[in-house]
N, C-alpha and C positions, 0 to 999 in steps of 0.2 A: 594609707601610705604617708610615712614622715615628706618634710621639706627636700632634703635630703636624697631620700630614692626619689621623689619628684625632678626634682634637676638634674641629676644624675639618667634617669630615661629621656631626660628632654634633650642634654647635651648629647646622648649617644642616637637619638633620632636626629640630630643637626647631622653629625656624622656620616651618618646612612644616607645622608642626600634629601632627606625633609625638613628639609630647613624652614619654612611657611610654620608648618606645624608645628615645629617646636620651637621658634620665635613667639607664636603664641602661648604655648603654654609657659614656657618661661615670664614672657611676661605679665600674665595670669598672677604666677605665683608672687614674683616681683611685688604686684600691689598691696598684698599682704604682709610684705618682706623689708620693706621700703629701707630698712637700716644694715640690711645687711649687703655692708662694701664690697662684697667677692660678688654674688650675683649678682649689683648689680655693674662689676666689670665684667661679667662672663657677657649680660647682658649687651652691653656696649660692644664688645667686639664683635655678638653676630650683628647688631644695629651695621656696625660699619661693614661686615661681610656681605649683607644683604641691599648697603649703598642707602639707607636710612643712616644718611650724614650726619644730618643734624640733630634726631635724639642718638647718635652716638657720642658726640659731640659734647652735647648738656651733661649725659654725666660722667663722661670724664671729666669734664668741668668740675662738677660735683664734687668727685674725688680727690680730685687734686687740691678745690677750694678748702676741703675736709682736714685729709691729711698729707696732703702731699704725693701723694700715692704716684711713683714714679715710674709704675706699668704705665699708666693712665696717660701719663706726659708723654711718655714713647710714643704712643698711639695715638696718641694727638695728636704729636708733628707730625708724623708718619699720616697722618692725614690732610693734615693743611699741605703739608708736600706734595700730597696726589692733585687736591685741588689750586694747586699753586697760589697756595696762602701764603707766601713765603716770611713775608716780614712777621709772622703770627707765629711761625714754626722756626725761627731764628732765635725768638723769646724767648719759647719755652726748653728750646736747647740751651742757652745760655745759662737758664735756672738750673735747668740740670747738672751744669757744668760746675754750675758756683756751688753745687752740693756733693762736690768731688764722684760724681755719676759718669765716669768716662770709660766709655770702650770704643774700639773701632768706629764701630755702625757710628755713635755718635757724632765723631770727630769727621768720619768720611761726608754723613750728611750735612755738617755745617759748611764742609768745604762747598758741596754742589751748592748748597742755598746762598753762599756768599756769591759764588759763580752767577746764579744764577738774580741777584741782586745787582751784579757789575761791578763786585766788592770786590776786581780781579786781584788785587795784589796779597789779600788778606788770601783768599781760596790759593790761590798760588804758593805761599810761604805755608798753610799747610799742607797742601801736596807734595811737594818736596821735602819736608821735613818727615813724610812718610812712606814714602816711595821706597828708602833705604833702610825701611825697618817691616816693613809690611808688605806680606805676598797678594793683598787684595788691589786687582790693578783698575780698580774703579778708579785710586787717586789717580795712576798715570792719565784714567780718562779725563778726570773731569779738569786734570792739569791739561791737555790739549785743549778741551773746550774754552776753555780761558784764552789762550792764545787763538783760540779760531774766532774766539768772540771779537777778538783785538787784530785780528784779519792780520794775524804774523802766520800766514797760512804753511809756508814751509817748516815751521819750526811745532807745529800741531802733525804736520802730516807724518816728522821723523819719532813724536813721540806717538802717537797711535800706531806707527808700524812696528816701535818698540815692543807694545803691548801684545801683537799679533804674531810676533816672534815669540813671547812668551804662550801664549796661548791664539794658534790662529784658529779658533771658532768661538773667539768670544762676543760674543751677538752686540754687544753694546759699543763694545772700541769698534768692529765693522759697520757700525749704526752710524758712530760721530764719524768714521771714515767717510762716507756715504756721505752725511750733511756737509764736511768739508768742500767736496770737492761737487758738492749741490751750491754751495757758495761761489765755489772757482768759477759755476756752470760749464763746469765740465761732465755732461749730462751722460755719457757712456761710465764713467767708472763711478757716477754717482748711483746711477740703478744697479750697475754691481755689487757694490757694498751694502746699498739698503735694502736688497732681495737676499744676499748672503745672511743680513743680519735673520733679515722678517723669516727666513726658513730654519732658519736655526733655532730663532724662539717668535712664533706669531701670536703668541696671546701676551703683547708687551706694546702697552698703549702707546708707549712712547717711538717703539721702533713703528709701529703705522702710522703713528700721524707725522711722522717724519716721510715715510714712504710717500702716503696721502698728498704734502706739501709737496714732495719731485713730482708726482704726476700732476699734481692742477699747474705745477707752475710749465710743466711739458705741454698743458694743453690738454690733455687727457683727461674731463673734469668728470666722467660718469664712472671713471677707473676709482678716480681722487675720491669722489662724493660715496664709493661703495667702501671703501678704507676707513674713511672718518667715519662712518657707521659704524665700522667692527671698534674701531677704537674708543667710539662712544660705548659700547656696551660695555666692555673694562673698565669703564670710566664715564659714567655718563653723568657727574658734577665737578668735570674739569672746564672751567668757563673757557680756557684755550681751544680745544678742541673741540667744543661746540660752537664754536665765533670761528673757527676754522671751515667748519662746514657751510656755517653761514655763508661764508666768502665763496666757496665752490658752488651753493645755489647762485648765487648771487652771481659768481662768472657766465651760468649757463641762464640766468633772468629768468630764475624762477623765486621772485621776490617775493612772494606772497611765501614760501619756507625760507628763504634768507632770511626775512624780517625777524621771522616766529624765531630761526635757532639764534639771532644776534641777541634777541630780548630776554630770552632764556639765559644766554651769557651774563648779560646785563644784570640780572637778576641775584647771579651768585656772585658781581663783580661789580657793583655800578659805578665803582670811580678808575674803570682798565680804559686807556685812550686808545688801545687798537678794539674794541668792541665801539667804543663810543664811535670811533671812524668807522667802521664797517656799516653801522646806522644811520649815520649821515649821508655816506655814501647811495645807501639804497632810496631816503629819500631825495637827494639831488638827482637822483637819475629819474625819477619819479615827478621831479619840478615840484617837488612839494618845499620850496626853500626854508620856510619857516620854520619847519620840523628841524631840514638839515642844516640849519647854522646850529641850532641849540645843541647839536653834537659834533659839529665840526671842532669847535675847540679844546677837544677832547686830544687831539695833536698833537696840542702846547705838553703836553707829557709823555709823551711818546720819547723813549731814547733816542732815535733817530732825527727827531726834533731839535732834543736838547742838545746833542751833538755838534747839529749843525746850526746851532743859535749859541753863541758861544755868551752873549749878552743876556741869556734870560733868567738867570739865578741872581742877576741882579735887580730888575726890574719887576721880577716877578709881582711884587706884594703892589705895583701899581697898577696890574694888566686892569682894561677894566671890569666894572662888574654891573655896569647897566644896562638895558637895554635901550636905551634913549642915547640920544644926542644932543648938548642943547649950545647956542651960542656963545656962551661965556666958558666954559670949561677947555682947559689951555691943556694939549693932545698931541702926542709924540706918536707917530707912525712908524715902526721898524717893517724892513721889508722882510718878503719870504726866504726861506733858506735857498732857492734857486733863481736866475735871473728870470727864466722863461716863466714862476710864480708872479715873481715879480712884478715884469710886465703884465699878468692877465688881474692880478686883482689892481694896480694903477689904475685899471678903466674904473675904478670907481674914487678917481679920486675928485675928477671936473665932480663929483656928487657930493664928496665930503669939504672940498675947497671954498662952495658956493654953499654950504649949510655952516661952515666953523669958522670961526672970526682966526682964533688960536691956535693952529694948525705949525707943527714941524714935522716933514718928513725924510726920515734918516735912507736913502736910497745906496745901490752899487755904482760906485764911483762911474764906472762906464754907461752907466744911465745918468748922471745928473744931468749932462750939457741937453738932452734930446727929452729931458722931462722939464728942465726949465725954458727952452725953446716953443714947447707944445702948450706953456701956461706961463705966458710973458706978463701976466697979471699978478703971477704968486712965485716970481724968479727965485726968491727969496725965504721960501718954506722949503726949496730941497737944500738937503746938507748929507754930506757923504756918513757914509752907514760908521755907528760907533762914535761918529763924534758926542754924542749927547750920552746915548744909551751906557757908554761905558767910562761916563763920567758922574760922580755919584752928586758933586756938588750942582751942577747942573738939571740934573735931572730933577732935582727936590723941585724945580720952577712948574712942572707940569705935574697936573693935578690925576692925569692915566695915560698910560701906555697902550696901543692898539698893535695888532699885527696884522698888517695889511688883507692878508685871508680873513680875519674877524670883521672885516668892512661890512661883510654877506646878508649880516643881521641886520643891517641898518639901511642899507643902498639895495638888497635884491633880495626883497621878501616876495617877489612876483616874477613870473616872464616879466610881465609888462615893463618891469622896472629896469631893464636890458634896454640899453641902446643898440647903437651899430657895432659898437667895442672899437670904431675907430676914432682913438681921440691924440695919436700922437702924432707930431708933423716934424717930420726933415726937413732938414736944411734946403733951403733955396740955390745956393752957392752951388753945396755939392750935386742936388740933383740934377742941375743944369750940369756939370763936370762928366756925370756918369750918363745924361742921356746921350754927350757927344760921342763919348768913349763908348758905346753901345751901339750909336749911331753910323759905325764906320765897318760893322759886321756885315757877314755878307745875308743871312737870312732873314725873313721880312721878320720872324717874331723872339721874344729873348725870352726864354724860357730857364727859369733858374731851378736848382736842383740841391738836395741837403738830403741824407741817405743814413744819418749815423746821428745816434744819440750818448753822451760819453757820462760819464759819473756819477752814475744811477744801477740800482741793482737791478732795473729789467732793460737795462742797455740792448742787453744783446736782442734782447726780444721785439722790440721797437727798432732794431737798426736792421738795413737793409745791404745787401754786395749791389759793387756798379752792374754788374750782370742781370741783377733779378727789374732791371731799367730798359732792359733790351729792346721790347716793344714798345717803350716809349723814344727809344733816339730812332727808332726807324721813321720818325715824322718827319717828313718834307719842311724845308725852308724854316726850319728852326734853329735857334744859338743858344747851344743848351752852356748856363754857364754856373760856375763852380760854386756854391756859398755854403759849400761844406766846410767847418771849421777842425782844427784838429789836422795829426799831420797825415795827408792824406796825400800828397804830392807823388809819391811813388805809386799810389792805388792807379790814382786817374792816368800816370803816367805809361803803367802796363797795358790798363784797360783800351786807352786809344790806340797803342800798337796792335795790340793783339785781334781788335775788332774793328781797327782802320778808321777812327772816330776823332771827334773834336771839341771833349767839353774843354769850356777856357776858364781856363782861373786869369784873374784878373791881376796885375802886375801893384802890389805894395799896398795891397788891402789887408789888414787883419783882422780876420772875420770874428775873432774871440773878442779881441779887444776894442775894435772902432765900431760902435754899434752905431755912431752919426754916420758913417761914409756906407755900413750894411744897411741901413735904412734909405739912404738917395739910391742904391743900388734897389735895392726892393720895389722902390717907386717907379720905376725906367722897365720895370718886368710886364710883360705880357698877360703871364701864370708863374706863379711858385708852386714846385710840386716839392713835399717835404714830409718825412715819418716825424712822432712828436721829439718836439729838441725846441732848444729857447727862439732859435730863429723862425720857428712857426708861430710863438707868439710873437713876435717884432711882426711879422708879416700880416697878421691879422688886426695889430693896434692899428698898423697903417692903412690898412682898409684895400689891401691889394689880393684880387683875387688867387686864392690859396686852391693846392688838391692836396687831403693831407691825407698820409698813409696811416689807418688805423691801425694801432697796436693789437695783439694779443687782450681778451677781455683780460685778464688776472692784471698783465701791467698797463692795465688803462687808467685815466686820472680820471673826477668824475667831470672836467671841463670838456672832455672828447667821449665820454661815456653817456653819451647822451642817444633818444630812442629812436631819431632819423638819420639825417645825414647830415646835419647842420649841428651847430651848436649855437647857444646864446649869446653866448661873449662877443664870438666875432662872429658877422652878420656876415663877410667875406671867406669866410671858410666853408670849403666844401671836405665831406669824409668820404672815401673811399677803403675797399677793404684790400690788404695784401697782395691777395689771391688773381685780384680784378687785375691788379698795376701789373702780374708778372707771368700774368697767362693771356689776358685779351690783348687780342690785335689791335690796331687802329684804337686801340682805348681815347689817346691823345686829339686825334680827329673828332672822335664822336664828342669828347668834352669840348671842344673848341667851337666845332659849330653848334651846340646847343644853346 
């Protein structure tokens, strides 16, 4: 039997569904064939049918290094795109492009790649330049997903409904339907859409692991953890969706498989910073610190990051890059993107203050007075956030740049290396102001209360109704008082008509912005009971007995993710779960007299 009839029964046994077999013999033949370019592109494409990536990979390489061979490149990108190789699969479109190779499919997948790069304006200008020449309403989609990216959620939501008036069963515009209003966390018409989609078309990796993503973030993690299985088998070397799973063991602490599928991620992605987080993660929870600082700053690259460090494309090329510390080296401190960060890695600054001669730290303006108050020895190393950092002549004086969460490496390679985490001190003045002002209430103990966390994507899930509080105001001789921030005046306002109650807010405190007069108030408490939000950390710098409402695992941080009921940082917090605060009776009793 020629070459010829040989490949010819081997492709028509692929066909038939024996694909092992005739994998084999193709490639059999192949080694005797080695120069002939057709087989081995037939080859390649069962390689990549079979998810044998990467000798699929090699010789389209091959081919294209050869001659160019523009089947080869299709199938290329067309595969870094599955693996979300995006910047690899944007080249070899570009080549394409530069060799007048343009059709649809290709133009449509540069839009998604630029999309999905956060190249929104390029992916934008050409969606619309095709939208009005083209019946494929992938552009309309991936023209919404740009704007959903860019959280202009109304104006995704008129263009995907667009597309649904053209065609309402198109699986993929009710997929990003679905994700939108999984953004909104608007969780009813988010499961609507992405069960519409997933029934319409379920063997489409991408509409389950979107699904997968609603339910772990629903809480649902053994629903979530069976999805991202199916999804992996579609796809089982897309490093997202296995660093996805990771995360769903990982919500239900089953780390010993977290770890395995983060690494697995890891493997096909080693420089992705939401993999490198999700590994850090598992070892912080684990107290194994050493492991997780080395992937904690995996972070510093994260979009979500860079977003909210508006300073770090500049300073980048100083971050540092040692492990060590030593006296002479002159070190600029930028804080974290959030105050309540902020506040928890500062407890390691009495460690770096007392080790660095050279020391600036760029803090949030509303922290400098109560961080130079708390180290009257070093008044003079806080300076408000951006003045250095976002100055380029200045900057040249310091020899690296730190960010405050990268402190970890250096100050807490142990438990042991944990203090009390109480290292900040309020005002004298004001605390004496607020014990009076406290002092004139009628019940013996003052019990402060914060229910709501704001400007974060797992808000909603961390925040609590004054209601779900019920059994805690039924405590005798307590003055439950208000150090919710945010405009909540009409909450508390209904809530005490309605249930004949009396929390007080406090007359011309603002709780967002005067963290010195919320710190003497914190001081003058009894107990703080609080779900996570920045004013749990202020209350734990200051070493005041805390009950703090555990989040949801999915939106836990790894400072409250910890395997008892305490955490390290602050020696003065206690965890409690949801469920405890807004079903036990006497909850408040039993903590107080313990």
């Amino acid at each position: 039997m020629n070459n010829s009839k040989e490949i010819n029964l081997a492709l028509k046994e692929f066909s038939e569904g024996k694909k092992v077999l005739a994998y084999k013999k193709l490639k059999k033949i192949f080694k005797k064939n080695q120069l002939d370019d057709q087989l081995r592109f037939n080859l390649a494409v069962i390689e990549q049918t079979l998810n044998l990536n990467e000798e699929s990979k090699n010789n389209y390489l091959f081919l294209i290094k050869k001659n160019n061979n523009f089947k080869a490149m299709i199938n290329l990108y067309l595969l870094y795109i599955k693996e979300e190789n995006n910047v690899e699969a944007l080249d070899i479109i570009e080549k394409l492009l530069d060799q007048n190779i343009k059709n649809e499919g290709i133009i449509k997948d540069k839009a998604l790649i630029l999309y999905k790069l956060k190249k929104y304006k390029e992916s934008i200008k050409i969606c619309e330049s095709y939208i009005a020449i083209s019946k494929d309403l992938n552009f309309l989609n991936i023209l919404g997903l740009n704007y959903l990216s860019m959280r202009q959620f109304d104006k995704a939501e008129r263009i995907f409904k667009k597309g649904l008036i053209q065609d309402k069963n198109c699986s993929f515009i009710l997929n990003s339907l679905g994700r939108m209003y999984h953004e909104k966390r608007d969780s009813k018409n988010a499961e609507k859409y992405l069960l519409n989609a997933y029934n319409l078309n379920n063997n489409s990796y991408e509409i389950i692991n979107n699904l997968a993503g609603f339910y772990r973030e629903e809480g649902r993690y053994k629903k979530s953890i069976k999805l991202y299985q199916k999804a992996l088998e579609l796809n089982h070397q897309n490093p997202i969706i296995i660093n996805n799973l990771a995360k769903a063991y990982f919500d239900i602490n089953e780390l010993v498989l977290a770890e395995k599928y983060c690494k697995k991620a890891l493997e096909i992605n080693k420089y992705d910073g939401n993999i490198q987080k999700i590994l850090s993660l598992i070892y912080l929870f684990r107290q194994n610190y050493k492991d997780g600082w080395y992937y904690f700053d995996g972070r510093l690259n994260l979009s979500d990051f860079v977003e909210n460090n508006s300073t770090i494309n500049k300073i980048r090329k100083k971050l540092i890059n040692k492990n060590y510390l030593n006296n002479e080296l002159k070190l600029l401190i930028l804080r974290e993107q959030g105050v309540g960060d902020e506040i928890l890695y500062g407890s390691m600054y009495p460690d770096l203050l007392n080790k660095c001669k050279y020391v600036t730290i760029e803090c949030d303006p509303r922290l400098k007075k109560i961080f130079s108050n708390s180290f009257p020895n070093y008044k003079k190393k806080f300076i408000n956030f951006k003045e250095i950092s976002q100055n380029e002549r200045l900057l040249r004086n310091y020899d690296y740049v730190i960010y405050a969460g990268s402190l970890g490496k250096f100050f807490r390679q142990n438990k042991k290396d944990f203090g009390t985490g109480c290292y900040l001190q309020a005002e004298n003045s004001l605390i004496k102001k607020y014990r009076s002002i406290l002092g004139e209430l009628e019940g013996d103990l003052n019990i402060g209360i914060s229910w709501k966390s704001f400007k974060n994507r797992y808000a909603t899930e961390k925040s609590l109704q004054l209601e779900d509080l019920n059994n805690i105001f039924e405590t005798k001789n307590c003055n439950f008082i208000n150090l919710q921030y945010g405009d909540i005046k009409k909450e508390i306002s209904n809530y005490n008509k309605k249930f004949n109650k009396n929390i007080i807010s406090l007359e011309n405190l603002d709780l967002f912005n005067d963290f010195d007069s919320l710190a003497s108030v914190l001081k003058n408490l009894d107990l703080f009971i609080t779900v996570s939000n920045s004013t749990a950390h202020l209350a734990g710098s200051l070493g005041v007995n805390t009950l703090l409402i555990r989040p949801n695992n999915h939106a836990i941080f790894h400072y409250w993710n910890q395997p008892d009921n305490k955490t390290p940082w602050y020696k003065s917090i206690t965890f409690i779960e949801k469920e405890r605060i807004i079903n036990e009776n006497n909850l408040l009793d039993k903590f107080l007299s313990s």
